[in-house]
Backbone as JSON, one array per atom type, in Angstrom:
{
  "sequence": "XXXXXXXXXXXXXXXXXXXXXXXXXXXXXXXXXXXXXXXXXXXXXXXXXXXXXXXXXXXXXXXXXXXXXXXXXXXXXXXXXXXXXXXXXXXXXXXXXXXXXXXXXXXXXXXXXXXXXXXXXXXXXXXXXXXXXXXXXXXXXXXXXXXXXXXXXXXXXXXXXXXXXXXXXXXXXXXXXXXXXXXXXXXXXXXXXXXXXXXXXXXXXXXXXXXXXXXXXXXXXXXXXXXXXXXXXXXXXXXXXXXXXXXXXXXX",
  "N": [[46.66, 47.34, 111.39], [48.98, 48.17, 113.75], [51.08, 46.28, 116.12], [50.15, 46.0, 119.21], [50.22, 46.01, 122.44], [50.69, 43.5, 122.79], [49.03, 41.45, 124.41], [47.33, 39.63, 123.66], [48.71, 37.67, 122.52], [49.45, 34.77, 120.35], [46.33, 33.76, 120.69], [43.69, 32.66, 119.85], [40.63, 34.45, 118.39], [36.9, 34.89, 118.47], [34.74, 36.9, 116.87], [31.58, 37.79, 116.41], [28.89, 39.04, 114.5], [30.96, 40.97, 113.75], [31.32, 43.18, 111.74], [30.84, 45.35, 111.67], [30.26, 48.65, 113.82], [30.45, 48.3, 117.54], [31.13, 45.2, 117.68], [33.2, 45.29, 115.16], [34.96, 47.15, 116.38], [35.89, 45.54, 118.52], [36.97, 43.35, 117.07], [39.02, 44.75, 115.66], [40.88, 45.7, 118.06], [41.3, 43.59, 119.19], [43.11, 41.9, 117.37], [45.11, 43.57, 117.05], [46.18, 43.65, 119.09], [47.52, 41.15, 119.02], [46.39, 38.93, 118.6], [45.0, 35.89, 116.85], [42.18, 36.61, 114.71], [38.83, 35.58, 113.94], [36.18, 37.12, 111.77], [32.47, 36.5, 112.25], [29.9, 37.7, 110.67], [26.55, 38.01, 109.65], [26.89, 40.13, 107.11], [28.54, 38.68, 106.09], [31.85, 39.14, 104.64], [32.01, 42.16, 104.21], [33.42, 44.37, 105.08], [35.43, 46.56, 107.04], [38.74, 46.9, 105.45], [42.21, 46.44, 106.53], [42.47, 46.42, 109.32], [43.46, 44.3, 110.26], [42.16, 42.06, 110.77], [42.38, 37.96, 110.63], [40.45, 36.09, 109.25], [37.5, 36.13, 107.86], [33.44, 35.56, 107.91], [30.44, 34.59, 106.57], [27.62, 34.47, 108.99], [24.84, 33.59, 110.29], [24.37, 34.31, 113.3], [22.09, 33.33, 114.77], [20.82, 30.64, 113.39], [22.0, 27.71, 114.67], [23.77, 25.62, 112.99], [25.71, 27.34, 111.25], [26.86, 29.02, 113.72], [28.23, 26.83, 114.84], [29.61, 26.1, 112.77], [31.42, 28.22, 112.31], [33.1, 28.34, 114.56], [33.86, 25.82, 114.13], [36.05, 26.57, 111.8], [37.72, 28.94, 113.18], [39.23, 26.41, 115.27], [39.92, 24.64, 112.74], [41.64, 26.33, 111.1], [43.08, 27.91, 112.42], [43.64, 26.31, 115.03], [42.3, 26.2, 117.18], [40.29, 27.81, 119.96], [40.13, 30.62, 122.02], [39.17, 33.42, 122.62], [35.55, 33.82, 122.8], [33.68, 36.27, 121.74], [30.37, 37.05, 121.76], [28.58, 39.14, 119.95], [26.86, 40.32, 118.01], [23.87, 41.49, 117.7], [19.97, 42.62, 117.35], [18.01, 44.94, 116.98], [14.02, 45.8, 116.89], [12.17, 48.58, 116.27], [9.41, 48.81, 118.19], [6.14, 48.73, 119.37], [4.9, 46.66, 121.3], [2.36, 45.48, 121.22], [1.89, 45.93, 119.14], [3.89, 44.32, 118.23], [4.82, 41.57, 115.0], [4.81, 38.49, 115.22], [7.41, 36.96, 113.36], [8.87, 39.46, 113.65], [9.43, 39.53, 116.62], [10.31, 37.26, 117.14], [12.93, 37.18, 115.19], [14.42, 39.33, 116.23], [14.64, 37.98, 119.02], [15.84, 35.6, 118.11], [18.36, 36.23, 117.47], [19.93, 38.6, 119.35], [19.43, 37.05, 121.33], [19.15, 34.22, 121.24], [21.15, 33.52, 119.79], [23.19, 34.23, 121.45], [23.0, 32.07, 122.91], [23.5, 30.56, 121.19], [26.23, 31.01, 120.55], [27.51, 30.29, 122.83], [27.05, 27.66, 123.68], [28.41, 26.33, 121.67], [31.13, 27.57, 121.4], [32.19, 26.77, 124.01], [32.92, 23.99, 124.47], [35.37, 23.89, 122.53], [36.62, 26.26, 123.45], [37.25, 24.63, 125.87], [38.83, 22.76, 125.08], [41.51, 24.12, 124.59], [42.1, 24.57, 127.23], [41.13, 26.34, 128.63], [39.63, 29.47, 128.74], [38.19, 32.81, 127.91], [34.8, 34.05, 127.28], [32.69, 36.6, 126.45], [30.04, 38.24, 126.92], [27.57, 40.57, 124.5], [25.72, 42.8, 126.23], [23.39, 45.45, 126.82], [22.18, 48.56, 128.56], [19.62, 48.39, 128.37], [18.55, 46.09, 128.88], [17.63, 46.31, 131.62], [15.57, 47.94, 131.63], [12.99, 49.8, 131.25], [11.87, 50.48, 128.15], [9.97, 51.87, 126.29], [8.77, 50.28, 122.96], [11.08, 49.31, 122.49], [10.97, 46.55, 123.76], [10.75, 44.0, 122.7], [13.89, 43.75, 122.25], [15.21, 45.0, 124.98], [13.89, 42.55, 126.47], [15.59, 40.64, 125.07], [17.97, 41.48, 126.01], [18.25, 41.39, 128.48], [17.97, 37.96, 128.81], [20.61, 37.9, 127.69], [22.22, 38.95, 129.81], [21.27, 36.65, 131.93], [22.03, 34.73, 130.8], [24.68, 34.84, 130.8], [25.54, 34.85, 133.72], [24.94, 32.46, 134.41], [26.01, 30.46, 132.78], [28.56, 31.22, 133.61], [29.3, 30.6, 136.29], [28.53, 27.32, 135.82], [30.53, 26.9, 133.39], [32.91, 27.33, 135.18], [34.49, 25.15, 135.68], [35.6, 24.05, 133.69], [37.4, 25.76, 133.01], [36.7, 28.16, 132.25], [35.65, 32.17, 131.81], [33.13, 33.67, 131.88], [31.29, 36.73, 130.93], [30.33, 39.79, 130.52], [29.41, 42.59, 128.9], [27.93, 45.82, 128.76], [26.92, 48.02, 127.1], [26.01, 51.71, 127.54], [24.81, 54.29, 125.34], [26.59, 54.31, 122.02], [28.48, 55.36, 120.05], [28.01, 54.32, 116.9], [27.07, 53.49, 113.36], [24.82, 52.12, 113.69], [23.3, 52.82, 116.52], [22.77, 56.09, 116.09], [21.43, 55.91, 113.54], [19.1, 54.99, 114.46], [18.04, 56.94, 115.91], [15.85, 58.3, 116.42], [13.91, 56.39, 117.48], [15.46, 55.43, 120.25], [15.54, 57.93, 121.29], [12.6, 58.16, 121.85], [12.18, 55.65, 123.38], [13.85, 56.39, 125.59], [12.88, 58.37, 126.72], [13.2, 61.33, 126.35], [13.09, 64.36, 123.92], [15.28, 64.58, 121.83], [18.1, 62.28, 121.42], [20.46, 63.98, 122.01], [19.76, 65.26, 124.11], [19.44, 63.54, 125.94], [22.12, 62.57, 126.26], [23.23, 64.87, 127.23], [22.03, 65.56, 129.97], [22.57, 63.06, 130.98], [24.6, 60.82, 130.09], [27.08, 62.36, 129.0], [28.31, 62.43, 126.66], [28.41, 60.79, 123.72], [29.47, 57.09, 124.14], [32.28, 56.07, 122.29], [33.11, 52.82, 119.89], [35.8, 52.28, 120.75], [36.04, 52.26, 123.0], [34.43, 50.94, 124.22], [36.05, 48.24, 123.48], [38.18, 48.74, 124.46], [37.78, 47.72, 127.02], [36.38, 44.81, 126.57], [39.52, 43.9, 125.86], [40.48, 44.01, 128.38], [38.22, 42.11, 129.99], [38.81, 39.96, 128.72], [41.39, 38.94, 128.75], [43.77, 38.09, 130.42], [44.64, 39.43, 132.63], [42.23, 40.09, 133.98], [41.99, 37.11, 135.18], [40.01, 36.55, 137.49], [38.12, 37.44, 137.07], [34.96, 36.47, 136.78], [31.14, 36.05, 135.72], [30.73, 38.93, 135.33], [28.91, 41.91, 134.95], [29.32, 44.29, 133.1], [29.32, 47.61, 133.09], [29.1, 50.02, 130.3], [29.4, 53.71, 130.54], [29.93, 55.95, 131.46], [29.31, 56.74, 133.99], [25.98, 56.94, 133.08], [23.95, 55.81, 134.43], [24.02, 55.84, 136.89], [23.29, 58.04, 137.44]],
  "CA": [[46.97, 48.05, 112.63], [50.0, 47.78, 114.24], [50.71, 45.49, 117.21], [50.14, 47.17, 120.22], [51.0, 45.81, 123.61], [50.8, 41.76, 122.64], [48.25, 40.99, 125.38], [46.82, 38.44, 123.2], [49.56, 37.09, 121.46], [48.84, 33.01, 120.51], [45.28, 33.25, 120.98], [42.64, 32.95, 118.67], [39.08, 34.7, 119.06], [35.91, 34.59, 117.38], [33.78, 37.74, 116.93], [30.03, 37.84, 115.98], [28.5, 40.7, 114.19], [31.8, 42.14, 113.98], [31.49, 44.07, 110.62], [30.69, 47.1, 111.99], [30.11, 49.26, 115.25], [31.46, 47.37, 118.41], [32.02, 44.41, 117.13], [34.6, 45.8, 114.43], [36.19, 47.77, 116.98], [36.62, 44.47, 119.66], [37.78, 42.78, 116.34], [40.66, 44.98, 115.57], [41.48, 45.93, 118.67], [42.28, 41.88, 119.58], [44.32, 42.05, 116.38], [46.03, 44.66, 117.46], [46.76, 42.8, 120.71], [48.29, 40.02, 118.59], [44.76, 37.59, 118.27], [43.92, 35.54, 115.39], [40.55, 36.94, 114.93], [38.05, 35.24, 113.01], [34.73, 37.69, 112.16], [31.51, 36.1, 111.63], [28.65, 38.36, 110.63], [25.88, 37.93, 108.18], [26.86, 40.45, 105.91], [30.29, 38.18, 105.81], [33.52, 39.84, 104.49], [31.77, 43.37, 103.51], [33.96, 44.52, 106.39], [36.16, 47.44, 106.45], [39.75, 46.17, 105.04], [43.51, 46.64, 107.42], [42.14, 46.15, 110.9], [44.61, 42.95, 111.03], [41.11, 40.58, 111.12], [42.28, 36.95, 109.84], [39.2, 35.84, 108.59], [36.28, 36.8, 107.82], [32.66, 34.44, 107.08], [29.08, 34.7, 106.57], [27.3, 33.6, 109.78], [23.39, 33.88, 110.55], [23.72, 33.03, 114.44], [20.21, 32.58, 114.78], [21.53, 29.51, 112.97], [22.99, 26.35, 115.29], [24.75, 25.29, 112.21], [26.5, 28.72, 111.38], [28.04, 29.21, 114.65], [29.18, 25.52, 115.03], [31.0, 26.11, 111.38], [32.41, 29.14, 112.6], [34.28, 27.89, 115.45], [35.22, 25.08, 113.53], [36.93, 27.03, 110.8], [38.73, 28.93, 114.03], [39.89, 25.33, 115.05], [40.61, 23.79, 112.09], [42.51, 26.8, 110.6], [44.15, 28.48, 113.69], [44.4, 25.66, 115.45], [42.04, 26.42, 118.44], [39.72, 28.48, 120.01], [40.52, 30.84, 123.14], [37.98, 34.03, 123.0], [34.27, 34.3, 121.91], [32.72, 37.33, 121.98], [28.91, 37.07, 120.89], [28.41, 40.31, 119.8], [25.59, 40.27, 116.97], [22.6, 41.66, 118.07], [19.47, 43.19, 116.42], [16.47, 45.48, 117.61], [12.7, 46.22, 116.69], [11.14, 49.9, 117.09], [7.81, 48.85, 117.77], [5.44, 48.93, 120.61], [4.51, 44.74, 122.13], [0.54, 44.94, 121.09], [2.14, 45.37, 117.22], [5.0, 43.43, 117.19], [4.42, 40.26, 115.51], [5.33, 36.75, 115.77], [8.54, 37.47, 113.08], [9.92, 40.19, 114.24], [9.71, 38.68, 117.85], [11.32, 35.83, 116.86], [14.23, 37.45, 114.67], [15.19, 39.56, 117.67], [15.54, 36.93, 119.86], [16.73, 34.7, 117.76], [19.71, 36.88, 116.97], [20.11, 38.49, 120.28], [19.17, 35.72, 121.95], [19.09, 32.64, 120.66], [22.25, 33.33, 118.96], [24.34, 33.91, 122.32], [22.79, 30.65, 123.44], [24.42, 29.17, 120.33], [27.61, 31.11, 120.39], [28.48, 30.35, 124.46], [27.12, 26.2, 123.18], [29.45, 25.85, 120.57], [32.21, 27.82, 121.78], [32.67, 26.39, 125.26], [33.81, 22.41, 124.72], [35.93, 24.47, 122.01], [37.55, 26.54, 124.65], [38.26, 23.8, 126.54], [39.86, 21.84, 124.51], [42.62, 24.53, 124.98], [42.61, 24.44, 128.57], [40.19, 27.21, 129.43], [39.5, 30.85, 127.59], [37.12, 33.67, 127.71], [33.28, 34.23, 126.53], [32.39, 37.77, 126.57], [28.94, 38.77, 125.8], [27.87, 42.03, 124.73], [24.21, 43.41, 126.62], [22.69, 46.73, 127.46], [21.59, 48.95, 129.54], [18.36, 48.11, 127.65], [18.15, 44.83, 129.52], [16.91, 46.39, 133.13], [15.07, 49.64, 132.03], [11.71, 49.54, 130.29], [12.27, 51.44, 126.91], [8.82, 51.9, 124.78], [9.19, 50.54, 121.36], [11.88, 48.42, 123.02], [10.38, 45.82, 124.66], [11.98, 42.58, 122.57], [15.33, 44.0, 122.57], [15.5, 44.79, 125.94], [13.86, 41.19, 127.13], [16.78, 39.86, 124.51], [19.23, 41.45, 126.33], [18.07, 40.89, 129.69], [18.23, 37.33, 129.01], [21.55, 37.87, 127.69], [22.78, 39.18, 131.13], [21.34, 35.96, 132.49], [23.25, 33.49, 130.54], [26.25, 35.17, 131.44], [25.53, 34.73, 135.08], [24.82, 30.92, 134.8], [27.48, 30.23, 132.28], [30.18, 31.81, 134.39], [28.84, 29.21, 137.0], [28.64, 26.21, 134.66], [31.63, 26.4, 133.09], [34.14, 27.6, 136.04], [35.23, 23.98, 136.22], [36.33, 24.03, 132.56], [38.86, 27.23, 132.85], [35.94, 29.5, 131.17], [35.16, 33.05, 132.66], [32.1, 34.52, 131.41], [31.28, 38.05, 130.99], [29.48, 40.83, 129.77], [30.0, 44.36, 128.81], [27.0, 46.87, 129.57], [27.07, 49.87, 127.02], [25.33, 52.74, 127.32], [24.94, 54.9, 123.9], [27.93, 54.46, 121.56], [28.62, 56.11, 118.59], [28.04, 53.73, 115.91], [26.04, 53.55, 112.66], [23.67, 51.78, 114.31], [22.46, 54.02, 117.39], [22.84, 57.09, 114.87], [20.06, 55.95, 112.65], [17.96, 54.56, 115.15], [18.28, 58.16, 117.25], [14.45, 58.77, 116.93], [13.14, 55.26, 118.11], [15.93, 55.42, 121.07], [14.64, 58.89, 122.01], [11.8, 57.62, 122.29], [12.38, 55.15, 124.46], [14.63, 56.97, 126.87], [11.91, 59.61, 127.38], [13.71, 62.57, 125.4], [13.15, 64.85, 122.7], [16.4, 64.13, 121.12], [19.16, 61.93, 121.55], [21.5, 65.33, 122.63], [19.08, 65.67, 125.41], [19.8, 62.73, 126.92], [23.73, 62.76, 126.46], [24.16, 66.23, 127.98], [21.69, 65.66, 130.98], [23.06, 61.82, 131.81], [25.98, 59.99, 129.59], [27.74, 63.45, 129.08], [28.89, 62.47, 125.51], [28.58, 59.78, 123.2], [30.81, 56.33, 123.71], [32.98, 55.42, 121.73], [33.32, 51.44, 120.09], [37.49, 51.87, 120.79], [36.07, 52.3, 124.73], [34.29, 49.03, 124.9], [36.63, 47.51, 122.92], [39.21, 48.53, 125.72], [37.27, 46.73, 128.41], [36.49, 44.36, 126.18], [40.35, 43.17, 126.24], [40.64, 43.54, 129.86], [37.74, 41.44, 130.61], [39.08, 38.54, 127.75], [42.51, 38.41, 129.05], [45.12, 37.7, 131.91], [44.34, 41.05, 133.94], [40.9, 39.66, 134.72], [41.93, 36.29, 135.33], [39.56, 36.05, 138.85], [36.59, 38.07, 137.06], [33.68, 35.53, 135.91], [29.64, 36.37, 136.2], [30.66, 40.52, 135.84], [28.25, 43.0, 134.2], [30.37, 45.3, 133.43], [28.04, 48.78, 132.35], [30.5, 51.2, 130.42], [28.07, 54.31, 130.53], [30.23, 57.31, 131.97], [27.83, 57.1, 134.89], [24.9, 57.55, 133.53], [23.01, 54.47, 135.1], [24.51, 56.36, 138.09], [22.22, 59.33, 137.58]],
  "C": [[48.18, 47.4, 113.28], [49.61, 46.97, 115.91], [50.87, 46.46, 118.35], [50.75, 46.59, 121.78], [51.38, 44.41, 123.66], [50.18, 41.02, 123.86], [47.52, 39.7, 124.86], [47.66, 37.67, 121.86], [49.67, 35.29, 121.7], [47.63, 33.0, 120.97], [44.5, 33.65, 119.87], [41.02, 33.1, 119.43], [37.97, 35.18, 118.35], [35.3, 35.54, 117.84], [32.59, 37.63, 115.86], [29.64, 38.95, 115.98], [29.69, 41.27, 114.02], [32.12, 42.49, 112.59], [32.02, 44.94, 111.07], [30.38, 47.34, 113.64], [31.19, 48.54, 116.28], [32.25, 46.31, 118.44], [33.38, 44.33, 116.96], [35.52, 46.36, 115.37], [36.65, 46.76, 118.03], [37.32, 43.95, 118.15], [39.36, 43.22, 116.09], [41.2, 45.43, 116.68], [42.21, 44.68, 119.18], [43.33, 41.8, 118.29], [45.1, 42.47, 116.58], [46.82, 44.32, 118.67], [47.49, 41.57, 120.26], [47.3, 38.83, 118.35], [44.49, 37.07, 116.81], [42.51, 35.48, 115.11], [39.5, 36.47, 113.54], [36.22, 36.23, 113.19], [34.05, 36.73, 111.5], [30.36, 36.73, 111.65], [27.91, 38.21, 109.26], [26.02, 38.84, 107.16], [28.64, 40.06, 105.46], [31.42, 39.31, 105.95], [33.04, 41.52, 103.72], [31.73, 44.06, 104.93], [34.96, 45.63, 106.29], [37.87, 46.4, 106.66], [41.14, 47.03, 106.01], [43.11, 46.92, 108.6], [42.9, 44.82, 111.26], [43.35, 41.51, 111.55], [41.92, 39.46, 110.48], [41.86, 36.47, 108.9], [38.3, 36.21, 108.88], [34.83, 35.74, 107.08], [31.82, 34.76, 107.74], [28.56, 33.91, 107.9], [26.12, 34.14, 110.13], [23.88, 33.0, 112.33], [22.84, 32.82, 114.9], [20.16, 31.14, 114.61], [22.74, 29.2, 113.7], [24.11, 26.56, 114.64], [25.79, 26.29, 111.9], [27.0, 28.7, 111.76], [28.95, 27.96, 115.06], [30.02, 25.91, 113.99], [31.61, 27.46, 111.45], [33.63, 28.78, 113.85], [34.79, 26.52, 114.84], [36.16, 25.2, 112.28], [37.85, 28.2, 111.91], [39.66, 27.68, 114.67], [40.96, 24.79, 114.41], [41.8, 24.96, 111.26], [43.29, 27.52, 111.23], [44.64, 27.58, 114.82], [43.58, 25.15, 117.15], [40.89, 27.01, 118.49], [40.19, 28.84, 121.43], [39.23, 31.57, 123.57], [36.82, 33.71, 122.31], [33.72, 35.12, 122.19], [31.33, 37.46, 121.11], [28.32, 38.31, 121.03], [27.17, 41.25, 118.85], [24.31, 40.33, 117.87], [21.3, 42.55, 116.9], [18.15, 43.66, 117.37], [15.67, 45.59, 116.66], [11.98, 47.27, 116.92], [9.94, 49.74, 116.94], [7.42, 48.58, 119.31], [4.66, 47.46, 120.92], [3.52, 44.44, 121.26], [1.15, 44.88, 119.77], [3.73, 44.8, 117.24], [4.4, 42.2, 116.51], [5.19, 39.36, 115.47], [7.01, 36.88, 114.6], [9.19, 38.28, 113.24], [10.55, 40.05, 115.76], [10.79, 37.88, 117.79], [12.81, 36.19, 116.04], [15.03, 38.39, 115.83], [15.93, 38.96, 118.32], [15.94, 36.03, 119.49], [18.05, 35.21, 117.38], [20.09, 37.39, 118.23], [20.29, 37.86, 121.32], [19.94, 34.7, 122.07], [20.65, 32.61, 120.16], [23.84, 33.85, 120.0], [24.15, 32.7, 122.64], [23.98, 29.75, 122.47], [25.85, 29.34, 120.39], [28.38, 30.46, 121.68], [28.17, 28.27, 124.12], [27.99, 25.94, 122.54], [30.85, 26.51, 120.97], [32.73, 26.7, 123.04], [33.52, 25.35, 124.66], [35.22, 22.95, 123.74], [37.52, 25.21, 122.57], [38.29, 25.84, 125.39], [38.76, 23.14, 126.82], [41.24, 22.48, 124.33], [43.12, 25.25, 126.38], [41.89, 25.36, 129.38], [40.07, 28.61, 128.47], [38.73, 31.5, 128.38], [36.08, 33.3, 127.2], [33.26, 35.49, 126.95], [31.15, 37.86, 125.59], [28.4, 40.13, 125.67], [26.16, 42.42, 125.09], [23.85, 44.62, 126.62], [22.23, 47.28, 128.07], [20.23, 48.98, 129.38], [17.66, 47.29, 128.54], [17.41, 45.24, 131.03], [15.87, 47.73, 133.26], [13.54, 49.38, 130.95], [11.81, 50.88, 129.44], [11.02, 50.95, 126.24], [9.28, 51.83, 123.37], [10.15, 49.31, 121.39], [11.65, 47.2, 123.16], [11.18, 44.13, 124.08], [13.12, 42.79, 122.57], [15.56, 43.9, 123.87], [14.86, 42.93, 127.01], [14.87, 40.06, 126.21], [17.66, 39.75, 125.07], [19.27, 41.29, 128.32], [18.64, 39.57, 129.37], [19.97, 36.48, 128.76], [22.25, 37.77, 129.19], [22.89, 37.41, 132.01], [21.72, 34.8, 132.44], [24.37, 33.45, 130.92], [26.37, 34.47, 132.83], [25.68, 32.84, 135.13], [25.96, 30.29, 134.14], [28.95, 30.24, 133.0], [30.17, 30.72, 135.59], [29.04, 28.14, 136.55], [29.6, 26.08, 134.12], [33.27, 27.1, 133.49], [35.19, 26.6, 135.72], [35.8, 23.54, 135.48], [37.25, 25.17, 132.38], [38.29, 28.02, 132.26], [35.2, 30.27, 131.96], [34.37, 33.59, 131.52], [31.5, 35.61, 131.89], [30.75, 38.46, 130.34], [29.8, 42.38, 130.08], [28.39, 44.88, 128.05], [26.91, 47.98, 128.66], [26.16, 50.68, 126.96], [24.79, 53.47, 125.68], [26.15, 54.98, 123.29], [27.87, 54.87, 120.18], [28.82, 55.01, 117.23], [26.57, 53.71, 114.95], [25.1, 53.54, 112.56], [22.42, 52.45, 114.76], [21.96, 55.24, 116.52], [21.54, 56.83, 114.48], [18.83, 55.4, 113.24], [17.62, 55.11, 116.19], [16.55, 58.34, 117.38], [13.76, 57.34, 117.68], [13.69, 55.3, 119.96], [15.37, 56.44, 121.86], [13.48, 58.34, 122.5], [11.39, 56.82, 123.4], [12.89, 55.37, 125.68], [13.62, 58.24, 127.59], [12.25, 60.73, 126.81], [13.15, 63.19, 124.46], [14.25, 64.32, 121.57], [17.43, 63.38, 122.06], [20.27, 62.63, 122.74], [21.21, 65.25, 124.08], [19.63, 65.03, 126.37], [21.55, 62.4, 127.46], [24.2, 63.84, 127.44], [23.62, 66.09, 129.34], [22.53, 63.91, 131.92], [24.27, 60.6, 131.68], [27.13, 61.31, 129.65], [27.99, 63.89, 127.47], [28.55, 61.35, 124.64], [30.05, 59.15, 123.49], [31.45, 56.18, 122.81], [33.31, 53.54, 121.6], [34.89, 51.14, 120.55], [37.25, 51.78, 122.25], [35.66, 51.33, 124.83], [35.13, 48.02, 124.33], [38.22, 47.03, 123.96], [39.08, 47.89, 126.45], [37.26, 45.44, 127.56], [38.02, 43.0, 126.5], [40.79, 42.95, 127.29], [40.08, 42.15, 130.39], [38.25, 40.01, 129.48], [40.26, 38.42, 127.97], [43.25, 38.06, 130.02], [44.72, 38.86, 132.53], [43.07, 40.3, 134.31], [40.55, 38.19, 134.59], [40.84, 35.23, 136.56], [38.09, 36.54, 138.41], [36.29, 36.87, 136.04], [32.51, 36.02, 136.56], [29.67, 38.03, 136.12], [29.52, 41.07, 134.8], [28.74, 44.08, 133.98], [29.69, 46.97, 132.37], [29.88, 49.79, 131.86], [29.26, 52.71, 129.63], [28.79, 55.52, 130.78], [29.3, 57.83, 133.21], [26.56, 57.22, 134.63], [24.05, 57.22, 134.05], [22.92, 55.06, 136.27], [23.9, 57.59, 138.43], [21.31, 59.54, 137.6]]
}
C-alpha cells in the first residue's frame, strides 16, 4: 500500500491479532502512514501479503513470554518501540452455568490477560523512546449484558478498565492510553458468529439489528481510521478515552 499522508513516519508499532479483521486493517493502515509494523498473532505470518506489514511472528498473548519476545524483536530489529495496539481477542457462545473452567480461562486469558501482558511489556519499551501510544481494542460488549456472552463481555469490560488506570499510571512516562469501542464490523469473525451475536443482542437476525440501531455494518478501514488518530500527534492531550465507533447506535 502506498504511503499515504506520513503521519507515522519513524515510528514503530506492534499489533496483536493482526492477521485478520481489525487488527489487519490497523496494521496496514499504520504502514500506510509510514510505521514499521510488527504483527503478532497466533496464526503467525498466514497473513494476507502487500499491506506494507514489516514483520510478522507467532504470538500466543495469553503467554508473558510471547509478548515480551515480540516487543523485543520490535526493539532489537527496528530499533524501538512507539505504538502497541493489543488487539487479539477471543469469544465463547455459551451461557455462564455451562461454560467451563477452559473456556473461561482461554477467553480471558486472551482478551484479558493478554492486554495485561501487552500494556506490561510494552510500556518501559515505550519509554525508553521518550513516550508513545497503547491503544486497546474493547466493545460495546463490555457494558451490555449479552446472553451467551457473558466471558467476553466481562473480558472486555475489564479491558476498558485497564485502559482507564494505565492512562493514569503511565502519564508520567509520555504514554497515552486508549481504547476504541466498536460496535458490529464487518469482519470474518462477526459474520460467522451472526447467530450467537443475534442472540445476544435480542434479534432474530443480525440485519435486524443493523437496520433498527447501527444502520449498516462497520467497516475494519473505520476503526482503523480512529485508530491512527487516537495513536498519533492529533490526539496528543487524549489519554483514559473510550472511544465507541458505533454510528450511534449505543445512542439509540
Amino acid at each position: 500500500m502506498a504511503n499515504m499522508s506520513g503521519r507515522m513516519d519513524g515510528r514503530v508499532a506492534l499489533v496483536t491479532g493482526g492477521a485478520y479483521g481489525i487488527g489487519a486493517a490497523i496494521a496496514a493502515r499504520f504502514a500506510a502512514e509510514g510505521a514499521e509494523v510488527v504483527v503478532a498473532d497466533i496464526d503467525g505470518a498466514e497473513a494476507a501479503e502487500g499491506d506494507g506489514v514489516a514483520c510478522r511472528l507467532r504470538c500466543d498473548v495469553s503467554v508473558a513470554d510471547d509478548v515480551a519476545a515480540a516487543v523485543a524483536v520490535a526493539e532489537d530489529r527496528f530499533g524501538g518501540l512507539d505504538i502497541m495496539v493489543n488487539n487479539a481477542g477471543l469469544g465463547s457462545a455459551c451461557d455462564l452455568v455451562d461454560l467451563d473452567d477452559e473456556q473461561w480461562a482461554r477467553v480471558i486469558g486472551v482478551s484479558l490477560t493478554g492486554t495485561f501482558h501487552g500494556i506490561r511489556h510494552a510500556a518501559p519499551a515505550i519509554a525508553r523512546r521518550g513516550g508513545g501510544a497503547i491503544l486497546n481494542v474493547s466493545s460495546l460488549a463490555a457494558g451490555r449484558a449479552l446472553p451467551g456472552m457473558g466471558a467476553y463481555s466481562a473480558a472486555k469490560a475489564g479491558v476498558e478498565a485497564l485502559t482507564r488506570t494505565a492512562a493514569v499510571e503511565l502519564r508520567g512516562s509520555g504514554i497515552r492510553v486508549n481504547a476504541v469501542v466498536p460496535g458490529l464490523i464487518r469482519t470474518a469473525a462477526a459474520r460467522a458468529g451472526g447467530a450467537a451475536l443475534a442472540r445476544g443482542l435480542g434479534v432474530d437476525d443480525l440485519q435486524d439489528y443493523l437496520d433498527q440501531r447501527q444502520g449498516r455494518w462497520g467497516e475494519p478501514e473505520e476503526v482503523a481510521e480512529v485508530a491512527v488518530h487516537l495513536a498519533g500527534d492529533g490526539a496528543s492531550f487524549t489519554s483514559g478515552l473510550l472511544y465507541t465507533i458505533d454510528n450511534g447506535g449505543s445512542a439509540s
